[in-house]
Every structure is written in structure tokens, then in C-alpha cells.
CHARMM internal coordinates of N, CA and C (Angstrom, degrees):
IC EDIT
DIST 1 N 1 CA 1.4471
DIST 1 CA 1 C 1.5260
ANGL 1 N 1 CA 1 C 108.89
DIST 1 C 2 N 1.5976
ANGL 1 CA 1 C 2 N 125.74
DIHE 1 N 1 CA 1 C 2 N 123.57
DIST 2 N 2 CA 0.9956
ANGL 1 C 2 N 2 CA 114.04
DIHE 1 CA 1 C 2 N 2 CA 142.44
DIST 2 CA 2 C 1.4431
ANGL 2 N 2 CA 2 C 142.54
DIHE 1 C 2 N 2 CA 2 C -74.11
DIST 2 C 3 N 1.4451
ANGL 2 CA 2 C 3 N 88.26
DIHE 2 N 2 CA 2 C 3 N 151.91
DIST 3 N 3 CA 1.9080
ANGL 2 C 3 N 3 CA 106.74
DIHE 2 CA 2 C 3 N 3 CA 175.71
DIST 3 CA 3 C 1.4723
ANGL 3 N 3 CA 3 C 110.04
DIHE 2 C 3 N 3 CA 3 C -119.84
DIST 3 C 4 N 1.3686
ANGL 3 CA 3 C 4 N 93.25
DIHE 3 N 3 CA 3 C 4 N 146.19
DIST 4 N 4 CA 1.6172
ANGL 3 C 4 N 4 CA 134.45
DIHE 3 CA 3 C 4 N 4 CA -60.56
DIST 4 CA 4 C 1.1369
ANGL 4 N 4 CA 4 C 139.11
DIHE 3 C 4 N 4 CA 4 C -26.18
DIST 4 C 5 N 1.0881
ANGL 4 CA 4 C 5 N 116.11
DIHE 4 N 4 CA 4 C 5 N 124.54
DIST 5 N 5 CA 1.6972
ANGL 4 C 5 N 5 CA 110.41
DIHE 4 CA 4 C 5 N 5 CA -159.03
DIST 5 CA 5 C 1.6002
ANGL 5 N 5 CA 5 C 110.50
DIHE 4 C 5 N 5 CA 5 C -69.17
DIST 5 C 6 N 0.8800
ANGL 5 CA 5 C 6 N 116.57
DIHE 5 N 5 CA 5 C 6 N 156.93
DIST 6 N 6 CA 1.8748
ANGL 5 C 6 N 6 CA 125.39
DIHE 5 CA 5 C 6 N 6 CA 171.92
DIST 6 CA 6 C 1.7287
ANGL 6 N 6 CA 6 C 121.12
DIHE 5 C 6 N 6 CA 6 C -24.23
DIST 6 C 7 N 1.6128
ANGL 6 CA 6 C 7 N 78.17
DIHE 6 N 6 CA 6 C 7 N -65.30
DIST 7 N 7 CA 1.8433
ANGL 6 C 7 N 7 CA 81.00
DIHE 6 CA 6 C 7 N 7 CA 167.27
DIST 7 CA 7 C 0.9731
ANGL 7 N 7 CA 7 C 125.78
DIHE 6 C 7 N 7 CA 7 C -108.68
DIST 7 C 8 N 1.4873
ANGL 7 CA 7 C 8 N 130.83
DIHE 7 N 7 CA 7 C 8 N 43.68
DIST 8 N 8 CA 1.4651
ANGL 7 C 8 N 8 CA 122.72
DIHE 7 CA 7 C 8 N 8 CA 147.96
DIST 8 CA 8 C 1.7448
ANGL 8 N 8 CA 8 C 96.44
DIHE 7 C 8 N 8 CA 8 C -102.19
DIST 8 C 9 N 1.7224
ANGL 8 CA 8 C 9 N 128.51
DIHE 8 N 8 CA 8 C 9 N -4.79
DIST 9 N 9 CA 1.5277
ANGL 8 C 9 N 9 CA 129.86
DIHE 8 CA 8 C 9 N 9 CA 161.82
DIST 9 CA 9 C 1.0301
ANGL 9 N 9 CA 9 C 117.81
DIHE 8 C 9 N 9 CA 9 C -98.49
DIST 9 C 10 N 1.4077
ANGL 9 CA 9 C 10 N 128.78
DIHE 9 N 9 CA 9 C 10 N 9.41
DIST 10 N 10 CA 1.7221
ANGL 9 C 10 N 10 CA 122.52
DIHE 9 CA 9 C 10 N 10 CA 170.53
DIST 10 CA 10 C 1.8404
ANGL 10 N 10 CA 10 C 96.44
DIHE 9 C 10 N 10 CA 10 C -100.59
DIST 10 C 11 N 1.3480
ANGL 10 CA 10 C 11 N 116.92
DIHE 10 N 10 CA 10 C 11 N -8.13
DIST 11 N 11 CA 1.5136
ANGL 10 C 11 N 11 CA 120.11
DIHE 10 CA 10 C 11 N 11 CA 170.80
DIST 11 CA 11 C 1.3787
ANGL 11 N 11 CA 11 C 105.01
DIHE 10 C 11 N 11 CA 11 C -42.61
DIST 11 C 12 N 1.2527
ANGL 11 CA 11 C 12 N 99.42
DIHE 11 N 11 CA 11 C 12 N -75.46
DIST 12 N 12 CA 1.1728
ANGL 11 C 12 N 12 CA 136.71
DIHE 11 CA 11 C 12 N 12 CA -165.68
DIST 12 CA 12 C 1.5263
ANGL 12 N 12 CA 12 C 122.06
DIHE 11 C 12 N 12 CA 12 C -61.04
DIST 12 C 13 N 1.2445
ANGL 12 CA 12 C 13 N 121.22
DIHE 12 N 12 CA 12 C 13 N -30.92
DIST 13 N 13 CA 1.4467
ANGL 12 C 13 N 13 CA 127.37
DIHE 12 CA 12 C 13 N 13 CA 166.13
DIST 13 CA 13 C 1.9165
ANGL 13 N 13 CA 13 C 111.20
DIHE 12 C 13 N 13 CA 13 C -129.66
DIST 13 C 14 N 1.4401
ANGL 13 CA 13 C 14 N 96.25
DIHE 13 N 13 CA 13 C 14 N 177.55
DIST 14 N 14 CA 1.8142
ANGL 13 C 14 N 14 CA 90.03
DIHE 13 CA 13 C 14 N 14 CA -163.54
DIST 14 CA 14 C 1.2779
ANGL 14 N 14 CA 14 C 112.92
DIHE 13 C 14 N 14 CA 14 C -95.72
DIST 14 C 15 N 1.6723
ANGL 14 CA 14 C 15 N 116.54
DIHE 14 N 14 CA 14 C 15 N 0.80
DIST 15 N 15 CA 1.2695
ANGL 14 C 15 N 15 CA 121.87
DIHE 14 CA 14 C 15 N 15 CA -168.64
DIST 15 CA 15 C 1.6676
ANGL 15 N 15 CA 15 C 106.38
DIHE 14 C 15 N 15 CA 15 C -170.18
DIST 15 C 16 N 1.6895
ANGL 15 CA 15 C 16 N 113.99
DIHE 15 N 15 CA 15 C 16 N 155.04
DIST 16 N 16 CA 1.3365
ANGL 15 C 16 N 16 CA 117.13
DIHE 15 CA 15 C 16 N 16 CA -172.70
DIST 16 CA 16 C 1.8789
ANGL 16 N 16 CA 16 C 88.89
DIHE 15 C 16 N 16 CA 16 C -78.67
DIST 16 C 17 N 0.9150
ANGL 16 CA 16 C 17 N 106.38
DIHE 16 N 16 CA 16 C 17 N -39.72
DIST 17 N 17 CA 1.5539
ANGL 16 C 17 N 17 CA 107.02
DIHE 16 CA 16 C 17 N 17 CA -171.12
DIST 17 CA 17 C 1.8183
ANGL 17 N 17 CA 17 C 108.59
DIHE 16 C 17 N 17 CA 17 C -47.19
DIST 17 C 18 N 1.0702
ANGL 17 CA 17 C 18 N 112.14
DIHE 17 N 17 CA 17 C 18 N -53.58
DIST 18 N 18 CA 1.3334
ANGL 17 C 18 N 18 CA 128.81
DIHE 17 CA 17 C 18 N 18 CA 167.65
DIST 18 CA 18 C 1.5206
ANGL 18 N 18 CA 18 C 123.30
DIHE 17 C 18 N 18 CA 18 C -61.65
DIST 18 C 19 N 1.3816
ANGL 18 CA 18 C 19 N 115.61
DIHE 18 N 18 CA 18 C 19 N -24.55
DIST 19 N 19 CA 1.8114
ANGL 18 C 19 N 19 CA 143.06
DIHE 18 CA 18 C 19 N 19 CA 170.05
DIST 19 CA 19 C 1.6261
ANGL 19 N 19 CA 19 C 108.03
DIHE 18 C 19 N 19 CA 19 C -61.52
DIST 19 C 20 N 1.6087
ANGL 19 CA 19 C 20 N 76.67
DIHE 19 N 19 CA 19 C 20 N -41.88
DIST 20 N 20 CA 1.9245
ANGL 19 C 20 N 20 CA 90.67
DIHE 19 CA 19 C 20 N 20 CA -160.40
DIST 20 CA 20 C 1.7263
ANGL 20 N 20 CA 20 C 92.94
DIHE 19 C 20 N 20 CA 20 C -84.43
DIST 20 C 21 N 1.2680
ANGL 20 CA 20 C 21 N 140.30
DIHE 20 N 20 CA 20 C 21 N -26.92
DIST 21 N 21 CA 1.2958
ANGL 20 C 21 N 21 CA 112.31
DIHE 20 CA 20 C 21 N 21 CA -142.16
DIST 21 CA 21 C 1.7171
ANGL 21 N 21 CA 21 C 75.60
DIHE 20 C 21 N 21 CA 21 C -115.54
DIST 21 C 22 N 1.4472
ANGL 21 CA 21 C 22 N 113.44
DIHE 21 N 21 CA 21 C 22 N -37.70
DIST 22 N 22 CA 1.7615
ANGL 21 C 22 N 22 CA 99.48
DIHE 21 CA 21 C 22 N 22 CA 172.84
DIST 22 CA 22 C 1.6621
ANGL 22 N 22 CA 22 C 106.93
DIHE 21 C 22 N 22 CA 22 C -32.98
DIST 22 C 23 N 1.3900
ANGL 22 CA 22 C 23 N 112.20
DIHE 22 N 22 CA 22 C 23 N -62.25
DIST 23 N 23 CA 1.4586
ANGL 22 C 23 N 23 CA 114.27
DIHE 22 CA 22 C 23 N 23 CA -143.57
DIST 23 CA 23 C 1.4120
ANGL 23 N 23 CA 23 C 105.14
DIHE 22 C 23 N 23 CA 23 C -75.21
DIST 23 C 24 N 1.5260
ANGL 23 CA 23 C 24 N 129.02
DIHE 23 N 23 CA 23 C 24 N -19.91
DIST 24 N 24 CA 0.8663
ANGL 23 C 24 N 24 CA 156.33
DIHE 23 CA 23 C 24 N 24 CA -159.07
DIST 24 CA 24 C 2.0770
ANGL 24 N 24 CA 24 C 99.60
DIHE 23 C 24 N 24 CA 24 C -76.58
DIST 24 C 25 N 1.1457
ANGL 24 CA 24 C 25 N 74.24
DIHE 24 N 24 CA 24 C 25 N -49.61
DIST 25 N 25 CA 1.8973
ANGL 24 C 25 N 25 CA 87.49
DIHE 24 CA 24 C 25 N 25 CA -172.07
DIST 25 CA 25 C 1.5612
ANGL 25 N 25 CA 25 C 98.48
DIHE 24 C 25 N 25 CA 25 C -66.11
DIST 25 C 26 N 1.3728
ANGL 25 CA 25 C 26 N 108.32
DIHE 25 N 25 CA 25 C 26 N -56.02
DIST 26 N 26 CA 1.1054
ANGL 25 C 26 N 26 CA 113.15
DIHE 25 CA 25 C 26 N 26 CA -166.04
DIST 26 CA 26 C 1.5628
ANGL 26 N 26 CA 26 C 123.73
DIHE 25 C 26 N 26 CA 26 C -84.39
DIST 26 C 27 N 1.2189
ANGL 26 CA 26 C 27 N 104.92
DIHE 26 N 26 CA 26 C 27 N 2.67
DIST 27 N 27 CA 2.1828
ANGL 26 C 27 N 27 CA 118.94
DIHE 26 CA 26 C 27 N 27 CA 156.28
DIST 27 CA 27 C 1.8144
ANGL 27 N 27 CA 27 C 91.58
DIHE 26 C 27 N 27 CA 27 C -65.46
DIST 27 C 28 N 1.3381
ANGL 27 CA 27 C 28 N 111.02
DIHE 27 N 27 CA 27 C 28 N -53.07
DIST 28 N 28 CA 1.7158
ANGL 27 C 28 N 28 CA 124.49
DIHE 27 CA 27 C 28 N 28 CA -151.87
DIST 28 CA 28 C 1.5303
ANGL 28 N 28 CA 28 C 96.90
DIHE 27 C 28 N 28 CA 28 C -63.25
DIST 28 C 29 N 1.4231
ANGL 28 CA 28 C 29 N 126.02
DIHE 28 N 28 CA 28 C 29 N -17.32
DIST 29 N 29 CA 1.2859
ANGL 28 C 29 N 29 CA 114.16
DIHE 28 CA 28 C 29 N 29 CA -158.30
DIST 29 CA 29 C 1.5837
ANGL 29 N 29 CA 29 C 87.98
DIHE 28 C 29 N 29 CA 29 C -120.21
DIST 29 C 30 N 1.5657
ANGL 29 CA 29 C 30 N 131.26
DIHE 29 N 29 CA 29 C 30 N -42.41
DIST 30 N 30 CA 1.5512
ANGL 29 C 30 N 30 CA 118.47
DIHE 29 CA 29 C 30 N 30 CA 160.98
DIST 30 CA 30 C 1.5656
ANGL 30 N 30 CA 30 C 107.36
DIHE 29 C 30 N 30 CA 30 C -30.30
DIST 30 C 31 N 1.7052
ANGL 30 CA 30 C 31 N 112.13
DIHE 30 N 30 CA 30 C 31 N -59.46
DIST 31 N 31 CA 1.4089
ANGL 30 C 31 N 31 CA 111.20
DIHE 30 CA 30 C 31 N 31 CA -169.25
DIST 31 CA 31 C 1.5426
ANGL 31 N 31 CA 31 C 125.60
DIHE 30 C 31 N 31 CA 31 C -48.85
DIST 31 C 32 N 0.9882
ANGL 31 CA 31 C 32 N 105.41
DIHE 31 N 31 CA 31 C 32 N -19.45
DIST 32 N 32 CA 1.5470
ANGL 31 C 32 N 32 CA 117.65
DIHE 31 CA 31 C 32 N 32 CA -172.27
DIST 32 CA 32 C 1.5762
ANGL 32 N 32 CA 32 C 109.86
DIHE 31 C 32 N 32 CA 32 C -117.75
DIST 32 C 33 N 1.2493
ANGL 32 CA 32 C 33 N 112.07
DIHE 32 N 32 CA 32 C 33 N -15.44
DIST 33 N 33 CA 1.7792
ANGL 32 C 33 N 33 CA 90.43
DIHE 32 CA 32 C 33 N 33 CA 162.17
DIST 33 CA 33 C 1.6058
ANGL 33 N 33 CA 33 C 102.16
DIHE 32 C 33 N 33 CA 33 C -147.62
DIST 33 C 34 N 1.7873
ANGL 33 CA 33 C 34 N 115.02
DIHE 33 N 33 CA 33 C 34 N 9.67
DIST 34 N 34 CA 1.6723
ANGL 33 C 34 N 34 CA 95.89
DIHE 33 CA 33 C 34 N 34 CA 165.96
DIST 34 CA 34 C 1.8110
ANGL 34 N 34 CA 34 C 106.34
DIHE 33 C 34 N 34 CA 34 C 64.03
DIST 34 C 35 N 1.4097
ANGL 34 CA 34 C 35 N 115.23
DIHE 34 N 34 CA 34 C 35 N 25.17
DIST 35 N 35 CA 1.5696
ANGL 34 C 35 N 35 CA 91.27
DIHE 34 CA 34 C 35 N 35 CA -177.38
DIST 35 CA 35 C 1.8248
ANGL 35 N 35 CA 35 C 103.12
DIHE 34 C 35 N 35 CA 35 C -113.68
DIST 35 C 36 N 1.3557
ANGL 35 CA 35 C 36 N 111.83
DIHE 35 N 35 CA 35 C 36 N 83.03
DIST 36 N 36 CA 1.3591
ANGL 35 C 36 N 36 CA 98.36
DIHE 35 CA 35 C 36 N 36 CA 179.24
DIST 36 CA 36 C 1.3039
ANGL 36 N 36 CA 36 C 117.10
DIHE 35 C 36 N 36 CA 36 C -87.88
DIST 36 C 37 N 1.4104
ANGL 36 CA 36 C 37 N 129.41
DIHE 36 N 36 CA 36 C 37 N 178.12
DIST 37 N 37 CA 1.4653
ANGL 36 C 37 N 37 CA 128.67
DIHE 36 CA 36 C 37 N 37 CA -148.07
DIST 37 CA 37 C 1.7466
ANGL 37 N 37 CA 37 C 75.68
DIHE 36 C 37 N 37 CA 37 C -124.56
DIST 37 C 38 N 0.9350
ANGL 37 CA 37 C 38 N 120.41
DIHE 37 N 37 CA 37 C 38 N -49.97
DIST 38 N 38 CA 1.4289
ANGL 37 C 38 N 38 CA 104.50
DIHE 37 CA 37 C 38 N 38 CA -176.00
DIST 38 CA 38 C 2.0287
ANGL 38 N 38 CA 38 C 126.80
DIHE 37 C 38 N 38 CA 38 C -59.57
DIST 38 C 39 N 1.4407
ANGL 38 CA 38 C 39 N 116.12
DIHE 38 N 38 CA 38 C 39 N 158.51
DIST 39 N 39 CA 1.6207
ANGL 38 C 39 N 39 CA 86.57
DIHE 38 CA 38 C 39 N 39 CA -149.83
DIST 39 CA 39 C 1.7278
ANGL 39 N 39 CA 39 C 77.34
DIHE 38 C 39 N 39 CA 39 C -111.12
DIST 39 C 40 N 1.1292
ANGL 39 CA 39 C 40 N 129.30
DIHE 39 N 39 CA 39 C 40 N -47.43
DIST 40 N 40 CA 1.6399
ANGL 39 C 40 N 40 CA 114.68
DIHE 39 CA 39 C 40 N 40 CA 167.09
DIST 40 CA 40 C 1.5585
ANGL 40 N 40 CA 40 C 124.06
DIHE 39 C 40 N 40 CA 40 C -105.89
DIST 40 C 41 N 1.2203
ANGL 40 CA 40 C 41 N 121.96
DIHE 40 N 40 CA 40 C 41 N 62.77
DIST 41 N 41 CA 1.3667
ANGL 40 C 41 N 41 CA 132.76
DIHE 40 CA 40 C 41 N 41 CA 175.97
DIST 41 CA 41 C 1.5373
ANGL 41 N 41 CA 41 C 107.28
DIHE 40 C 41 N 41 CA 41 C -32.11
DIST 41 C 42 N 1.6529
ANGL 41 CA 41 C 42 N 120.75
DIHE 41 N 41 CA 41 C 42 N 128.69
DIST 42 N 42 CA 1.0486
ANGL 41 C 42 N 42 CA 111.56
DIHE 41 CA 41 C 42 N 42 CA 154.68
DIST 42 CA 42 C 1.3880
ANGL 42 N 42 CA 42 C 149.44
DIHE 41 C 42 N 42 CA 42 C -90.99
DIST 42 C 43 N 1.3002
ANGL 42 CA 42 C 43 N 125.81
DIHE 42 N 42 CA 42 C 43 N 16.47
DIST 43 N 43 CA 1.4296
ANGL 42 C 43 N 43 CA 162.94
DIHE 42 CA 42 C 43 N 43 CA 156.31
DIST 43 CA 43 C 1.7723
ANGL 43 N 43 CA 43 C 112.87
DIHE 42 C 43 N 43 CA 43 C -82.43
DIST 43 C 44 N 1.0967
ANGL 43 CA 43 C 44 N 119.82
DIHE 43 N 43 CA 43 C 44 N 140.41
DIST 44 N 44 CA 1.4447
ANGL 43 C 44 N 44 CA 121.41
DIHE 43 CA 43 C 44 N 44 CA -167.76
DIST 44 CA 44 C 1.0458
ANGL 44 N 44 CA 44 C 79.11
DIHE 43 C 44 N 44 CA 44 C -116.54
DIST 44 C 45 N 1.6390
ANGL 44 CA 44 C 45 N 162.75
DIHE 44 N 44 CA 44 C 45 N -11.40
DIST 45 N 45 CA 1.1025
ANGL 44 C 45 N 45 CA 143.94
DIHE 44 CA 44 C 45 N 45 CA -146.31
DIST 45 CA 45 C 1.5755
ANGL 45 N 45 CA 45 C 88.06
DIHE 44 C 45 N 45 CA 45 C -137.99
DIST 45 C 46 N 1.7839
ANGL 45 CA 45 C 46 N 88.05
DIHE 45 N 45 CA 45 C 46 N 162.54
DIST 46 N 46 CA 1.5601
ANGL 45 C 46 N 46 CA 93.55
DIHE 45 CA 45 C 46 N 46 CA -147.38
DIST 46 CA 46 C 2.0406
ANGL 46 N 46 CA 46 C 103.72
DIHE 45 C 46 N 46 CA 46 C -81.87
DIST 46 C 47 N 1.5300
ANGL 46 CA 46 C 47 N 103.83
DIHE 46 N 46 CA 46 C 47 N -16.42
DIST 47 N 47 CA 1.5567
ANGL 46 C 47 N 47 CA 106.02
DIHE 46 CA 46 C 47 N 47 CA 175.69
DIST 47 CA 47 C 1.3415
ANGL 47 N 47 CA 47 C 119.61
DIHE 46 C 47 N 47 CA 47 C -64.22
DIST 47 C 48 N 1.1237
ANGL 47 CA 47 C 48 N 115.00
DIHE 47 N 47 CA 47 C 48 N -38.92
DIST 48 N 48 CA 1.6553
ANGL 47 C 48 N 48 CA 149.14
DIHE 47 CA 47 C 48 N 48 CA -164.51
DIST 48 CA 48 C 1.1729
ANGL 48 N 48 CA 48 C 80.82
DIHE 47 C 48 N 48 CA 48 C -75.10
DIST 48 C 49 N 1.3626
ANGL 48 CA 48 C 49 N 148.28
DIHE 48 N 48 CA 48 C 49 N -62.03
DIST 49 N 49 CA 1.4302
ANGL 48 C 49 N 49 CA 152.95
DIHE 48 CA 48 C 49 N 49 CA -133.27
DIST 49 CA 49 C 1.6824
ANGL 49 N 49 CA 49 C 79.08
DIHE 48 C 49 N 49 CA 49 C -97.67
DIST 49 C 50 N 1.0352
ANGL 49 CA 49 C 50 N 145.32
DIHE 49 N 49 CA 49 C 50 N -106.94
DIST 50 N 50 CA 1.3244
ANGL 49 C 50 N 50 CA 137.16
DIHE 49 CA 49 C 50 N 50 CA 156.92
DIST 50 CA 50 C 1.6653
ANGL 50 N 50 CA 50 C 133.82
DIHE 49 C 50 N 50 CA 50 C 24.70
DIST 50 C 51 N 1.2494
ANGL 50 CA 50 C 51 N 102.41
DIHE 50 N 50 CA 50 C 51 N -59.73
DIST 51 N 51 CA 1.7777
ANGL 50 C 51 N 51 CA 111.02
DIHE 50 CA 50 C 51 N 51 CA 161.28
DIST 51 CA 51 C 1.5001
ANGL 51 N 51 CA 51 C 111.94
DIHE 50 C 51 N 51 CA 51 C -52.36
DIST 51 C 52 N 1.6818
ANGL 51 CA 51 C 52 N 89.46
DIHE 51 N 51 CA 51 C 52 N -54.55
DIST 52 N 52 CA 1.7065
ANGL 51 C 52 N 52 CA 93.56
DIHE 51 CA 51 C 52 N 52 CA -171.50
DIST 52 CA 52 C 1.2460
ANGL 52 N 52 CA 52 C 119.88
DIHE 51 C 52 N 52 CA 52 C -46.15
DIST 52 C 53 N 1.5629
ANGL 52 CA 52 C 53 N 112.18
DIHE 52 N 52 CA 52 C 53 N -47.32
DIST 53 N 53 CA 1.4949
ANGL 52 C 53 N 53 CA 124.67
DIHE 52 CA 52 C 53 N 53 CA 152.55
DIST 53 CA 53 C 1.1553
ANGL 53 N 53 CA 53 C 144.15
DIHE 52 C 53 N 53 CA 53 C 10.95
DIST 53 C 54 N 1.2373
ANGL 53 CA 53 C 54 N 74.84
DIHE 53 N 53 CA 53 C 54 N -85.73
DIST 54 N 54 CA 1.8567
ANGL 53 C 54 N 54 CA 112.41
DIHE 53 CA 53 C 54 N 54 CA -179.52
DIST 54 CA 54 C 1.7854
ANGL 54 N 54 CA 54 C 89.64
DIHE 53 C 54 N 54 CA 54 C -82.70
DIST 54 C 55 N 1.3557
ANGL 54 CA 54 C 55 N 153.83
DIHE 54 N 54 CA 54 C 55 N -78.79
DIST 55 N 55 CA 1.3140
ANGL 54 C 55 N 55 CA 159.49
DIHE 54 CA 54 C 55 N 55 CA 141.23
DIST 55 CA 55 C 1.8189
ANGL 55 N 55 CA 55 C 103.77
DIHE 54 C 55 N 55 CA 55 C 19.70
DIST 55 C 56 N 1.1754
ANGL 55 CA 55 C 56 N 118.56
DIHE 55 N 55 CA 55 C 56 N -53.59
DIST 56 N 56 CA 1.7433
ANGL 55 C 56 N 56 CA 127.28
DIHE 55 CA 55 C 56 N 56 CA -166.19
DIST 56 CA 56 C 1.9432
ANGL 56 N 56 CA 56 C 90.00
DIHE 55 C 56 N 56 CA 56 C -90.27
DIST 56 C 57 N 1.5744
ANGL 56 CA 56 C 57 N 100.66
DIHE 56 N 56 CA 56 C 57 N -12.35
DIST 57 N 57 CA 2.1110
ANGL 56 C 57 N 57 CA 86.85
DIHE 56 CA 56 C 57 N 57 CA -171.31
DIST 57 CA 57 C 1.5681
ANGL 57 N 57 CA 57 C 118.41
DIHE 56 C 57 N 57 CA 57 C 66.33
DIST 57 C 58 N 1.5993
ANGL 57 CA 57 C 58 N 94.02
DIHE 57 N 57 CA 57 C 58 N 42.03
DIST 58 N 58 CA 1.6044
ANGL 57 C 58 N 58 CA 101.84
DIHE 57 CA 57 C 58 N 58 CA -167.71
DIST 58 CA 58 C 1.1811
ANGL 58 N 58 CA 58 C 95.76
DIHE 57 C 58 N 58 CA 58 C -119.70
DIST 58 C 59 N 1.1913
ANGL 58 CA 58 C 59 N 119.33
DIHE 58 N 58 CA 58 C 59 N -0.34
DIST 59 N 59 CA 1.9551
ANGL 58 C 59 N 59 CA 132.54
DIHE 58 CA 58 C 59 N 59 CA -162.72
DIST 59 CA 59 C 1.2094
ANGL 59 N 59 CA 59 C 101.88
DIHE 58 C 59 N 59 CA 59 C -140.81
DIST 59 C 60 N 1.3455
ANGL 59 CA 59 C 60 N 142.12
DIHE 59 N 59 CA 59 C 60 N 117.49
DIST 60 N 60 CA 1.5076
ANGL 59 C 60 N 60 CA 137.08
DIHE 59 CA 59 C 60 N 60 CA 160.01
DIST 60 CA 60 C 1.3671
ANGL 60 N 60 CA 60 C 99.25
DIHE 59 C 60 N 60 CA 60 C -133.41
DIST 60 C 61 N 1.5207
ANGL 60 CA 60 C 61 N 112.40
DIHE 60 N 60 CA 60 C 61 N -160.32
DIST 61 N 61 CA 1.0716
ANGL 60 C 61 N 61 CA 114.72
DIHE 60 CA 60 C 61 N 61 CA -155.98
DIST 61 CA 61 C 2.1464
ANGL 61 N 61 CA 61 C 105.34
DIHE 60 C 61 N 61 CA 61 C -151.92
DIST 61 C 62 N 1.2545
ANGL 61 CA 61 C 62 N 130.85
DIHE 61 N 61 CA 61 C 62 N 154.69
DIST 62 N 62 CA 1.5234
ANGL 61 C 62 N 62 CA 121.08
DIHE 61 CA 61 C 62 N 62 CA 160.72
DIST 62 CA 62 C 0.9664
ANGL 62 N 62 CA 62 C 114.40
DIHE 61 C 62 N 62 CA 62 C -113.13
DIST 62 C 63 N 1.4088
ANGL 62 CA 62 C 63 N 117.42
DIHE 62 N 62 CA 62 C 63 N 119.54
DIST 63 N 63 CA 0.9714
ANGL 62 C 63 N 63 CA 156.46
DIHE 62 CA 62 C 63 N 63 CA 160.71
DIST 63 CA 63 C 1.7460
ANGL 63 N 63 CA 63 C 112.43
DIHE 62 C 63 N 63 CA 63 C -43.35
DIST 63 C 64 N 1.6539
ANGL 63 CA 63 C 64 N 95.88
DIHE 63 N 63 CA 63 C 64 N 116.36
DIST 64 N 64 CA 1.7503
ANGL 63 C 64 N 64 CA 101.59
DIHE 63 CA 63 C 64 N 64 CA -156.29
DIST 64 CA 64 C 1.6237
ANGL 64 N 64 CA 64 C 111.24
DIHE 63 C 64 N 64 CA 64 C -107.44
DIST 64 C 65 N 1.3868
ANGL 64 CA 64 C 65 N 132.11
DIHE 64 N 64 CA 64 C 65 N 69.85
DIST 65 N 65 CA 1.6000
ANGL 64 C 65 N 65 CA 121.09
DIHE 64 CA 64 C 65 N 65 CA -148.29
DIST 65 CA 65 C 1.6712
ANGL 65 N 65 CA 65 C 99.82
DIHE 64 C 65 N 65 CA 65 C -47.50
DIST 65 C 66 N 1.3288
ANGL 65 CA 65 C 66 N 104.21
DIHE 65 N 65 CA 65 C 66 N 145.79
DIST 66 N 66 CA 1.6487
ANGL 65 C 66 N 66 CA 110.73
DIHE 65 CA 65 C 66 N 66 CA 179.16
DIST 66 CA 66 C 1.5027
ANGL 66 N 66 CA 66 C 97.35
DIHE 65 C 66 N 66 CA 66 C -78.27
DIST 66 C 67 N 1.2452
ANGL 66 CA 66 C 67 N 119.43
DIHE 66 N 66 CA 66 C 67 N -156.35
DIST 67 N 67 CA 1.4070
ANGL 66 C 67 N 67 CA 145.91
DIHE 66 CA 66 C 67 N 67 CA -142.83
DIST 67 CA 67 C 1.7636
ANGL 67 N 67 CA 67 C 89.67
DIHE 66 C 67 N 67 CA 67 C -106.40
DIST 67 C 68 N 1.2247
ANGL 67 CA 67 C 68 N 126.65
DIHE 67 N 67 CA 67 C 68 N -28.13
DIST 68 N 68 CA 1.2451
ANGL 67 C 68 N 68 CA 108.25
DIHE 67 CA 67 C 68 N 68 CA -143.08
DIST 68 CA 68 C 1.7607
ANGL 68 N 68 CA 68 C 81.70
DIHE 67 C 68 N 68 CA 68 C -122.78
DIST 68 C 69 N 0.9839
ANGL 68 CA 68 C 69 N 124.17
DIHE 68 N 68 CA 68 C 69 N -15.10
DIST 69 N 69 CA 1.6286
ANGL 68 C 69 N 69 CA 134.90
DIHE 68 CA 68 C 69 N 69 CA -178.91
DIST 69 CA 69 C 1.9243
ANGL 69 N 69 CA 69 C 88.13
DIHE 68 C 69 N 69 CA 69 C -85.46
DIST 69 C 70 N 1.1693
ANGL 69 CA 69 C 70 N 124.61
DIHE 69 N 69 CA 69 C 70 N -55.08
DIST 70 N 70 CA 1.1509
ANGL 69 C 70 N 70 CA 112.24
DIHE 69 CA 69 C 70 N 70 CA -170.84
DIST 70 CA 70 C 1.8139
ANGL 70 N 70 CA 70 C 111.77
DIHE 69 C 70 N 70 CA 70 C -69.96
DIST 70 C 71 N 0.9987
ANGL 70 CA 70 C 71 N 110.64
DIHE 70 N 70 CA 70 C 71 N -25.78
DIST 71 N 71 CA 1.5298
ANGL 70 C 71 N 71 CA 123.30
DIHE 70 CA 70 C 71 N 71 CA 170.37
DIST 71 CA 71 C 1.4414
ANGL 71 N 71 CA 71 C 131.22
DIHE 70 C 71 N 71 CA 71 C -45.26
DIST 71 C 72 N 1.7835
ANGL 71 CA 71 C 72 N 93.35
DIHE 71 N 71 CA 71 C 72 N -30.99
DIST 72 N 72 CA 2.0158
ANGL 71 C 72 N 72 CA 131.38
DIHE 71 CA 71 C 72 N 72 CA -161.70
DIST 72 CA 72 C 1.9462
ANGL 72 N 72 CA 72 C 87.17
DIHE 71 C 72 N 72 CA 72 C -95.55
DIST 72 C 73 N 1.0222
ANGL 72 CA 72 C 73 N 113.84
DIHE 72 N 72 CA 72 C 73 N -50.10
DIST 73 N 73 CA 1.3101
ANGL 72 C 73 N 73 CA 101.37
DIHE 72 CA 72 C 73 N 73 CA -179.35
DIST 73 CA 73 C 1.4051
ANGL 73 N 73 CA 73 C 133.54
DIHE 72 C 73 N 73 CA 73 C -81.39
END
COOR INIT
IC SEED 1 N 1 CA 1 C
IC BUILD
């Protein structure tokens, strides 16, 4: 079984597309300075470390209306 599983991280954000590119950023920035917020991560790897992240609500993200959302209002 993975941890965190799928849907206890689609809670938390509105899309895998958006899941994937959060966690994605935020492996890139462990990689380069190692500063995770979590204090015993259970993932040795830096994505895993990342989910958890986002998983604890220690990682989110802003929400950028596109072109066509700003159009609707």
C-alpha cells in the first residue's frame, strides 16, 4: 500500500494534474536545500517526502484563474 494514498491527496487538491506538478516542484526544491517541514518523513525519496507535504496540509498551492475563468466574471 501506498502512503499517502491517492485519495486521502485528491482531498486536498482539485486535481491529480495539479497533485503531480505541486509535488513535483516541491521534490526540486527538497533537492536543492533538503529543508523538509516534516520531522520523520516516511519516504526516503524526495516525491514521497513531498506528498507527505501536501498529505500533513503543510504544502498547498495558489490557485491562478486562467484566461477563460477570468472572462466568466
Amino acid at each position: 500500500m501506498l502512503y499517502p494514498s491517492i485519495d486521502s491527496l485528491m482531498q486536498r487538491l482539485d486535481s491529480k494534474y495539479t497533485l503531480v506538478t505541486v509535488a513535483a516542484k516541491r521534490a526540486r526544491q527538497l533537492q536543492m536545500h533538503n529543508d523538509t517541514t516534516i520531522q520523520r518523513p516516511v519516504s526516503h525519496k524526495l516525491v514521497g517526502c513531498a506528498l507527505e507535504e501536501i498529505n500533513s496540509e503543510q504544502l498547498t498551492y495558489m490557485h491562478v484563474p486562467s484566461k477563460d475563468e477570468n472572462e466568466e466574471r
